[in-house]
Structure formats: structure tokens, C-alpha cells
N, C-alpha and C positions, 0 to 999 in steps of 0.2 A: 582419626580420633578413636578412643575405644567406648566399646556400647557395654557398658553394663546394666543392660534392659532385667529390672526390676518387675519378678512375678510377681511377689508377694509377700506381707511381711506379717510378722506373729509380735504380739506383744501379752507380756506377761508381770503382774504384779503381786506379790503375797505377805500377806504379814503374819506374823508367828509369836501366838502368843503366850506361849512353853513350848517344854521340849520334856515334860515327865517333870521340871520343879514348881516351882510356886510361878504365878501369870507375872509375867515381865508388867514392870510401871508403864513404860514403853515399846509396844510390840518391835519386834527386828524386823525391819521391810527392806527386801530386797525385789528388783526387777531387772526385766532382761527384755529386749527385742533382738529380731530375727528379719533380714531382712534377706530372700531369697532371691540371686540375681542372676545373671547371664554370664558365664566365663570365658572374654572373649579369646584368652589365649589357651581355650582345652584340645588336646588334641595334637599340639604342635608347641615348638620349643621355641622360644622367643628371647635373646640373650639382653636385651635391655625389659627391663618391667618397670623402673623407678617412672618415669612419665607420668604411667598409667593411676599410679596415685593419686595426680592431680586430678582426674575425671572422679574420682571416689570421694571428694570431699563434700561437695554438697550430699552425700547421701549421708555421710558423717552428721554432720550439723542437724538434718531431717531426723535422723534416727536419734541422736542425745535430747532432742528439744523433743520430742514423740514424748521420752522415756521419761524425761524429768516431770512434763506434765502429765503423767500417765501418775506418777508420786504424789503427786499434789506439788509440784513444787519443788527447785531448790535449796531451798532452806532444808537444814538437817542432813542431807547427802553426804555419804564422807566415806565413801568404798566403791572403786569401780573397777572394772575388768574387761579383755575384749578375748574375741573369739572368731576363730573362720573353719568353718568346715569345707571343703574344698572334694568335688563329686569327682569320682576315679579318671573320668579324662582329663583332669587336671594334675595340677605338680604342688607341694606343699608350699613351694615358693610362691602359687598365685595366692595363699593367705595370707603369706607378710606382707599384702599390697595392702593389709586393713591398719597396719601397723599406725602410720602416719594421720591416714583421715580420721580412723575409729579415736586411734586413742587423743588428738591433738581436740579434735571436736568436743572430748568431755572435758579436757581440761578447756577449751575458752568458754564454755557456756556454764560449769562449775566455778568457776572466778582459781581462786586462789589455790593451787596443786602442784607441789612438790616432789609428790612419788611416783614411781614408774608406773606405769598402768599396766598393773598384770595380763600375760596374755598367752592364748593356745592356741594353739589351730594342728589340722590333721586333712590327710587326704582320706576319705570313708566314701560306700553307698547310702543310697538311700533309708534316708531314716538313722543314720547313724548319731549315736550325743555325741556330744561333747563337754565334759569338766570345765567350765569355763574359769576360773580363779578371780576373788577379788580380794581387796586389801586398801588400805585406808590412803587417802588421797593426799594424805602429807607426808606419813612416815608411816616406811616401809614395816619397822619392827612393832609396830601396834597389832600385838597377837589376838587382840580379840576380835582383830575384822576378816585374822586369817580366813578365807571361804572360799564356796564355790558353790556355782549354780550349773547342774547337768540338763543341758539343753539339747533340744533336737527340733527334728520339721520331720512329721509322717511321709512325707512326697518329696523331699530334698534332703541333700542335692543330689538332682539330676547329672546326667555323666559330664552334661558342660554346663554346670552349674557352681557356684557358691554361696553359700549360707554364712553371710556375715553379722554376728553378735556384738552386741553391746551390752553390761550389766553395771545396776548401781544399788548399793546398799545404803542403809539408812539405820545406823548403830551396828554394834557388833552384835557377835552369836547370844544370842536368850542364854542366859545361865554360863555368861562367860565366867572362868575361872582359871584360867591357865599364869596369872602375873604378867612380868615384864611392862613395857612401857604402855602405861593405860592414854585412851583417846585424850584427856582431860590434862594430860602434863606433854604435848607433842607440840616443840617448838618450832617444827617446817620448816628450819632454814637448810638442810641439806637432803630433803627426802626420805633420808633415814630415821632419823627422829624427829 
């Protein structure tokens, strides 16, 4: 089986309530957790990885239910993102193992999500960010939820480590104005719009 023995995990939440215009009706909250783990394939080249996904899923579900109630809740969420940082004895291919758990866990505990779940990852040292990108949970071209959250861990990842992210927003950017298809007209039925 594979161990991805779990250091330690970072959670963060913020609400913003301008950005230099007038104070939003509604502040724009976004959050992110961080969950620092064990990478049991650093080091050495391992030509099957899909398996290993399946061992990642309950950390999926732990980390979106963390996040959600870290928000207060469900309700209003409609932007989410994933991310994996992956410590230099790894290969960038061990962060597309977050692909499946991270991003399937926000869609079944978010209910109804249609769009891709935006997502980065990179091989870095210690202490390295990452851009992690979000975007609205039904349709992809809802320019006001375009975003991102720059994340990091002071002490990960370590050389056989991974730092895998989760991010969820709650309304688009304070002082959106860019047009195209607003939150309020997105019919969900293809992800797109």
C-alpha cells in the first residue's frame, strides 16, 4: 500500500472587504488548506502511479470538509481550485496524483459542479508558493471568479515530501468589472456556461 504519512496541515481563511473602492455589500472570502505529506514515491521512478490515488482520497474528503467548515459552511461557495507542490526528490507527475481525490472531494461535498477544477502543481524546495488558480464551480467563463490564491508552507516540502492544496472562494474579485458571463445568468449544463 502507499503511506502518505501526513505531517501537518495549514488552514487559511480571508475576507476582503475592498481592494481601494467602495466596501463590498458582501466581502469576497476565499480559503485554502495545506496539507503536508509523505511522498512515498521520491527518489525513485515508479511507472504505474494511478493506484496510488486511491490511498489519497480520504485525505480529499478530510481536507474539503476542514475547508468548507473553516467558511462557515457550504452555502454560497461557488469557486474552487487545487494545487500540489511536490519537494525536489519528487517528479511533477507525483502532483497529478491530487488530481482525482482533491478535485472529486470538492465536487461531492459542494453538491452540484459542473466545471473543471482548476489546478497547478510544480516540483520546488522548501518554502516554495504556489499560484494556486480558482474559478467558478459551474461555468468556466465566469470572469469574475477568475483568481488565485499564492500559497506556501515555511518548512515544506521537504525533499520526500508533498504539499497538497485545496482552495475555495465565496463570490467573485471585490470590485469586479471585467463583463462577460456574470455568476447570476450561469446555466451549468456544460461547465462552460
Amino acid at each position: 500500500m502507499y503511506d502518505f504519512a501526513l505531517r501537518k496541515t495549514l488552514l487559511f481563511v480571508e475576507d476582503t472587504q475592498h481592494e481601494g473602492g467602495p466596501p463590498a455589500t458582501t466581502p469576497h472570502q476565499r480559503g485554502a488548506i495545506i496539507a503536508v505529506v509523505k511522498n512515498p514515491f521520491a527518489g525513485r521512478y515508479a511507472p504505474d502511479l494511478q493506484p496510488a490515488m486511491e490511498a489519497l482520497k480520504p485525505l480529499g474528503l478530510l481536507l474539503t470538509d476542514r475547508l468548507i467548515a473553516a467558511m462557515g459552511g457550504r452555502d454560497g461557495i461557488d469557486a474552487y481550485g487545487k494545487g500540489a507542490i511536490v519537494g525536489a526528490g519528487g517528479e511533477i507527475e507525483h502532483g497529478a496524483l491530487w488530481h482525482v481525490p482533491g478535485g472529486y472531494a470538492m465536487r461531492e461535498r459542494l453538491g452540484t459542479s459542473k466545471a473543471i477544477v482548476p489546478s497547478a502543481m510544480k516540483v520546488g524546495p522548501m518554502a516554495a508558493t504556489l499560484d494556486v488558480p480558482l474559478g467558478h464551480i459551474n461555468a468556466a467563463y465566469v470572469r469574475s471568479h477568475f483568481d488565485a490564491m499564492t500559497l506556501g508552507v515555511p518548512d515544506a516540502p521537504r525533499n520526500d515530501e508533498i504539499a497538497f492544496i485545496l482552495a475555495m472562494a465565496r463570490g467573485g474579485r471585490v470590485h469586479s468589472r471585467m463583463g462577460g458571463l456574470e455568476a447570476w445568468d450561469v446555466k451549468g449544463e456544460d461547465g462552460l456556461r
